[in-house]
C-alpha positions in Angstrom: -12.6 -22.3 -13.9 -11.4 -24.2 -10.8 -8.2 -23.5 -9.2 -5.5 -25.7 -9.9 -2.4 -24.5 -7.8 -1.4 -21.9 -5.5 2.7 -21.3 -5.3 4.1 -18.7 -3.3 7.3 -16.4 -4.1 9.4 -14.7 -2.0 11.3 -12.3 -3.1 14.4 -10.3 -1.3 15.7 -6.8 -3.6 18.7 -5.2 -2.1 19.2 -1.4 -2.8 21.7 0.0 -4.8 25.1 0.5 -3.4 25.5 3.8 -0.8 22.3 3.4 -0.2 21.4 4.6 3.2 18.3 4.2 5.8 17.2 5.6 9.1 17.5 2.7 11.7 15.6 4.9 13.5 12.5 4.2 11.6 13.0 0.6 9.8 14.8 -1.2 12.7 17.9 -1.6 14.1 19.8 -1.8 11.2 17.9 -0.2 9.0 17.1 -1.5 5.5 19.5 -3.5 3.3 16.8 -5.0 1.1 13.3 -4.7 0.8 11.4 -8.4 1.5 7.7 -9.1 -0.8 5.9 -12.1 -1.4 4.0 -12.8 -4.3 1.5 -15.5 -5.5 0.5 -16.8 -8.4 -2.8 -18.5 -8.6 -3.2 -21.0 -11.5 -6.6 -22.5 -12.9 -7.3 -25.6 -14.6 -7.9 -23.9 -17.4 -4.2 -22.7 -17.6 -5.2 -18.7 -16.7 -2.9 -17.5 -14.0 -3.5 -14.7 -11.7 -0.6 -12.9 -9.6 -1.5 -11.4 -6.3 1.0 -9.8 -3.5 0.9 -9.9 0.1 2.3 -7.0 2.5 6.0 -7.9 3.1 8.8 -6.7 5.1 9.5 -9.1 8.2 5.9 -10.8 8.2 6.7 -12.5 4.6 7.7 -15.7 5.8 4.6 -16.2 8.2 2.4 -14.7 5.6 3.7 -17.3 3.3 3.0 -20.1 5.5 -0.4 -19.3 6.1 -0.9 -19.4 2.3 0.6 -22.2 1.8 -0.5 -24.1 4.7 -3.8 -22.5 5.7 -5.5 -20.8 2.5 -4.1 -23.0 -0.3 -5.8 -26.3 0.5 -8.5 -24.4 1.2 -8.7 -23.1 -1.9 -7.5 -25.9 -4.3 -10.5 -27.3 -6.3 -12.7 -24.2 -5.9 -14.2 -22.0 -8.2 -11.7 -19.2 -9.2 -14.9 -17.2 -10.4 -16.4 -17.1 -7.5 -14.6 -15.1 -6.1 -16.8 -13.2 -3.3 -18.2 -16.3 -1.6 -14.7 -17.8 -2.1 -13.0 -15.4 0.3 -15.4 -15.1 2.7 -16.0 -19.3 3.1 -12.1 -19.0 3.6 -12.1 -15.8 6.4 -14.8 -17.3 8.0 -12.8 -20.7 8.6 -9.9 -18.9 9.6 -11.0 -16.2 11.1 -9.8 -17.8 14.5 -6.2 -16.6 13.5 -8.0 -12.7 13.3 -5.8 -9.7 11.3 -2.4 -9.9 10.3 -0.3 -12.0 8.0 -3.2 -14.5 7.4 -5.6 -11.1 6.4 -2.6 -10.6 4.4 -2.3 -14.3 2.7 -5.6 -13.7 1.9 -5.2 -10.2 0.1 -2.7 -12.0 -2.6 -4.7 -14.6 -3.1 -7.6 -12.2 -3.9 -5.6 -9.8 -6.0 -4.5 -13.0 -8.3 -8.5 -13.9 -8.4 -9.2 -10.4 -9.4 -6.1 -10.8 -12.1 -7.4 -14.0 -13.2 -11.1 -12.7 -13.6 -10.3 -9.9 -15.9 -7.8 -12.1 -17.9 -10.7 -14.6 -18.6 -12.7 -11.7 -20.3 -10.2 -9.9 -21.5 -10.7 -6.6 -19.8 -8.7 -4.3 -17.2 -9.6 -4.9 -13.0 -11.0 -1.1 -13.2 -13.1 -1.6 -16.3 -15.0 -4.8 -14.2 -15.0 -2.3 -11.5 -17.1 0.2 -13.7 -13.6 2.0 -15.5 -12.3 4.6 -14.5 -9.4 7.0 -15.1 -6.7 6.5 -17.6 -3.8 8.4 -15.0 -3.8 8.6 -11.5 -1.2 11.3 -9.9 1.1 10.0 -7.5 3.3 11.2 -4.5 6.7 10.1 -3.7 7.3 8.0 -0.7 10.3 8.0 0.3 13.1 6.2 2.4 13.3 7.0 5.8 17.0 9.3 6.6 17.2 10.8 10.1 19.6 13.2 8.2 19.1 16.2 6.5 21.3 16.3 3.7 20.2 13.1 2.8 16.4 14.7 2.7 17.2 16.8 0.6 19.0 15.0 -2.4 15.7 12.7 -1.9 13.5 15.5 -2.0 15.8 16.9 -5.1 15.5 13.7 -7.0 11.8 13.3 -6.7 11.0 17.0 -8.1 13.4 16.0 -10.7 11.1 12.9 -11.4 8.4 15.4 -11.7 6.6 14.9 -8.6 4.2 17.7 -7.0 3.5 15.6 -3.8 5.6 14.0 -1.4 6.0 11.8 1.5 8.7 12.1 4.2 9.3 9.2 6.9 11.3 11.2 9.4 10.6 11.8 12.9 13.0 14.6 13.8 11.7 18.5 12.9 14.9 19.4 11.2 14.9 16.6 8.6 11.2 17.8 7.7 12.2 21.5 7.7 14.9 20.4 5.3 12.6 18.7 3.0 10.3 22.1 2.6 12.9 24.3 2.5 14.1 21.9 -0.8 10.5 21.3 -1.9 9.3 24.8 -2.0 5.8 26.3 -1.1 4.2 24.8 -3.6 4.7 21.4 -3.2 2.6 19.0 -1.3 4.4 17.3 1.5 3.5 14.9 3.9 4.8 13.2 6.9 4.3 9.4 8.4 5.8 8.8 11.2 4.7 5.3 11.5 2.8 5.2 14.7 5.7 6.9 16.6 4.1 8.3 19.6 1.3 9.1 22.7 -1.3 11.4 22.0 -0.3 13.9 23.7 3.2 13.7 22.2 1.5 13.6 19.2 -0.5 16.8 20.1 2.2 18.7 21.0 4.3 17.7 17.9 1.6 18.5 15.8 2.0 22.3 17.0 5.5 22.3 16.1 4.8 20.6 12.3 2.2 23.5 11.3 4.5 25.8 10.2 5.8 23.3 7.2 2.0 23.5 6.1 1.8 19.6 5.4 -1.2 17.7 3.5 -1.6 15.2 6.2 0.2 14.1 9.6 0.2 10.0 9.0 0.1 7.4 11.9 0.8 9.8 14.8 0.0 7.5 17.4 0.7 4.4 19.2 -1.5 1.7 18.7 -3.1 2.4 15.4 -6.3 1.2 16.6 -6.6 4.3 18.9 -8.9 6.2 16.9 -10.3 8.3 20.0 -6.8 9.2 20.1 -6.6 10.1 16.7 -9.6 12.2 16.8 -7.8 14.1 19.9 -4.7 14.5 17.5 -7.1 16.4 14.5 -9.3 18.0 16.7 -6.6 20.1 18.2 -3.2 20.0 15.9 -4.2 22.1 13.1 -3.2 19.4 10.8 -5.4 16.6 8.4 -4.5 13.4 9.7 -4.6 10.1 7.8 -4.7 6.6 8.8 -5.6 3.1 7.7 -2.4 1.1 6.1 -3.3 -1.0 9.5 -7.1 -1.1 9.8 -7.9 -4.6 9.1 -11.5 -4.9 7.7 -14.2 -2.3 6.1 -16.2 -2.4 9.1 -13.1 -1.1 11.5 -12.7 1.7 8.8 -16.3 2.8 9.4 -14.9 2.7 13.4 -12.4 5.2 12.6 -14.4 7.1 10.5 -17.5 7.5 12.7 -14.7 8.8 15.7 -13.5 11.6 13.6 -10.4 10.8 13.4 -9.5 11.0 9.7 -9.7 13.2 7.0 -7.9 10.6 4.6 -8.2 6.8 5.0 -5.5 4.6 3.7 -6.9 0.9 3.3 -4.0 -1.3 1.8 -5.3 -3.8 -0.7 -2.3 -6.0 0.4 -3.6 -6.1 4.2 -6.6 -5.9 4.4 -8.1 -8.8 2.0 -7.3 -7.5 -1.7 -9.6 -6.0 -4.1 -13.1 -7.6 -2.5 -12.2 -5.8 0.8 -11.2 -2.2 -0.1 -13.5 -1.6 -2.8 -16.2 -1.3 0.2 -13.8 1.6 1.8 -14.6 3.9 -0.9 -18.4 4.6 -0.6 -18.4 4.3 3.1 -15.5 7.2 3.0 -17.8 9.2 0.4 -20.6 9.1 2.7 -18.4 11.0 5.5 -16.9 13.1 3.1 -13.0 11.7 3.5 -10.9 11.3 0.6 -9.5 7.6 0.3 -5.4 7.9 -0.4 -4.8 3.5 -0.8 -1.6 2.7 1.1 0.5 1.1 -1.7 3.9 0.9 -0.4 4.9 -2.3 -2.7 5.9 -2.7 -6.3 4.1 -5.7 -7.5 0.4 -6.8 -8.0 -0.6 -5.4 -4.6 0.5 -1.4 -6.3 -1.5 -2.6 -9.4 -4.5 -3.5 -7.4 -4.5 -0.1 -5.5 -4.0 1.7 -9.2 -6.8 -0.3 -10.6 -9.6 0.3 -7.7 -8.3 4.3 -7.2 -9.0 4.4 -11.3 -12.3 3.2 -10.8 -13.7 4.5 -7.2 -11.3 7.0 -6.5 -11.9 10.7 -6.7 -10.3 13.9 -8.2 -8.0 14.1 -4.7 -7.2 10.5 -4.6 -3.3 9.9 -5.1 -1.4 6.9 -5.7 1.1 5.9 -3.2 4.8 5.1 -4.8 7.8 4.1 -3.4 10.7 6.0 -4.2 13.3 3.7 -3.2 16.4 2.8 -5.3 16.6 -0.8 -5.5 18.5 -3.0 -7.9 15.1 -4.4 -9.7 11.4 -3.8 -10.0 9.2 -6.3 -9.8 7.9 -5.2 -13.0 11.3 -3.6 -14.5 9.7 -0.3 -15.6 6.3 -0.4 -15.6 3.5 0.8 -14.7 4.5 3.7 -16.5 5.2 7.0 -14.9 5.2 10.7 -16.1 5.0 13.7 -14.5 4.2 12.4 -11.4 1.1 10.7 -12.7 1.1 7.2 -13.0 -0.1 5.7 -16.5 -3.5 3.0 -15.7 -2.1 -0.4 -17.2 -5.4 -1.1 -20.0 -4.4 -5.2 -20.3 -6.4 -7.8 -19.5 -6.4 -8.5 -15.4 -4.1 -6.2 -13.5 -2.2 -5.5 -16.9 0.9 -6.8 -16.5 2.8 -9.8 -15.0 6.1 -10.0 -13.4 8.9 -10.1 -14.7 10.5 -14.0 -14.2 14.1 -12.8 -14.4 13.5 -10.7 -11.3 12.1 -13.6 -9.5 14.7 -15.7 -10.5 17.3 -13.6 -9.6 15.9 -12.3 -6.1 13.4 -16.1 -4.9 14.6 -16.2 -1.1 15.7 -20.1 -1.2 
């Protein structure tokens, strides 16, 4: 199968009305909409694959590079070959390093991987070696700065029978608020998103222990400080995870070998799609740290995380999802979710394709 075209979608969902986010956290204004890009990736053989690139404010870069960097690149190759494909393409490009190109190149990988299982008729995970029919999940939610508001979120998830869930606050009171809602038995967990030095971070970390979290995410500024890290869960009392912005296998077994993890979060959106992060999973099991995907999207790049967790994941492995109340999904109600689990799509590829009135209604012109 050779690939015939590569078209690129970007997509801008507004939340519902009274919604209300934590400039704090996602920017000055705080979040209005959430911005994704998706690709599809047709063959000449008329089989088309949909992959998803990390969005938010790098979606109109991202898309250039796909468009203008990794599409003619692309166009006229061999949409089976998917392994050499990739890295022909990294290695011409690799002059433009991590970021929204490492991210073009995740979508285009997750609509290959799409495509391949479409062409035999069988589910990503099952050409991965199968897997798990339901993966649990934890809530991620919107980020508040206020306490009230944590706790209707909170409220709302346990309602939507989660047992795990992630807060995005920064502020002790807003995270006190959310255990005293959650209870003792739930799992909760705290990004903060890279938010500060190590030794703010350190001495943060003695504060948080009382709220008994699952993991401290991101505490420190850059992300590629994983000495710093390793300070951080050598002395906080608290598991740390990391990963969401580790760009390549090799820079996971760099955090891994400093200590600095006891989850790793590769992002199948980020880092180069499902070729890339399958590798994270055995190089985690040989240190003995779970892999938790970062999966903060709706669209292919969620599917791809559900599909490689189902296969390579282990009993502790959860799926990331984004509890955020938008005015349409990508895919309008599915994957299906129930009692905080999510339900492993079994169709051919990733399972399921978009939904064209969603991109219709939401393509940024």
């Amino acid at each position: 199968m050779i690939i015939a075209g590569i078209q690129t979608f970007p997509l801008r969902i507004p939340f519902k009305p009274g919604h209300a986010a934590a400039a704090s956290v996602w920017g000055p204004k705080g979040l209005a909409a959430v911005d994704s890009l998706l690709v599809k990736v047709t063959t000449d053989q008329g089989l088309e694959g949909w992959g998803e690139a990390f969005g938010f404010t790098a979606t109109p870069v991202t898309q250039r590079a796909i468009d203008e960097l990794i599409a003619p690149l692309c166009v006229g190759r061999d949409a089976t070959r998917i392994t050499p494909l990739m890295h022909d393409v990294r290695e011409k490009l690799h002059v433009f390093g991590p970021g929204p190109v490492a991210m073009a190149l995740s979508a285009v990988d997750i609509a290959l991987w799409d495509i391949a299982g479409k062409a035999v008729g069988a589910p990503v995970h099952q050409l991965l070696g199968g897997g798990a029919d339901d993966l649990a999940c934890y809530a991620s939610l919107d980020a508040y700065a206020d306490s009230s508001l944590v706790r209707a979120a909170v409220r709302r998830a346990l309602e939507g029978g989660f047992q795990a869930i992630k807060l995005h606050e920064r502020q002790l009171p807003e995270v006190r608020a959310a255990r005293d809602e959650a209870g003792p038995e739930v799992e909760l967990i705290l990004d903060v998103n890279c938010a500060w030095t190590v030794n703010q971070a350190r001495a943060i970390a003695a504060e948080l222990r009382e709220f008994r979290l699952k993991w401290l995410e991101e505490p420190v500024w850059p992300p590629e400080n994983y000495d710093g890290l390793a300070q951080v869960r050598a002395t906080g009392g608290i598991p740390i995870a990391a990963g969401e912005n580790v760009p390549a296998p090799m820079d996971f077994d760099r955090l891994m070998a400093a200590r600095a993890v006891d989850f790793a979060q590769p992002s199948p959106a980020k880092m180069g799609g499902v070729t890339e992060i399958v590798k994270v999973f055995p190089a985690a099991a040989l240190r003995n740290v779970t892999v938790m995907p970062h999966t903060f999207y709706d669209g292919p790049g969620l599917l791809a995380g559900i599909h490689v967790s189902a296969a390579l994941g282990t009993a502790e492995t959860m799926i990331e999802w984004r509890f955020f109340d938008l005015k349409a999904q990508i895919y309008q109600g599915a994957p299906t979710l129930k009692d905080g689990r999510v339900q492993v799509p079994q169709g051919p590829g990733l399972g399921i394709d978009p939904d064209p009135d969603v991109i219709q209604a939401y393509l940024i012109a």
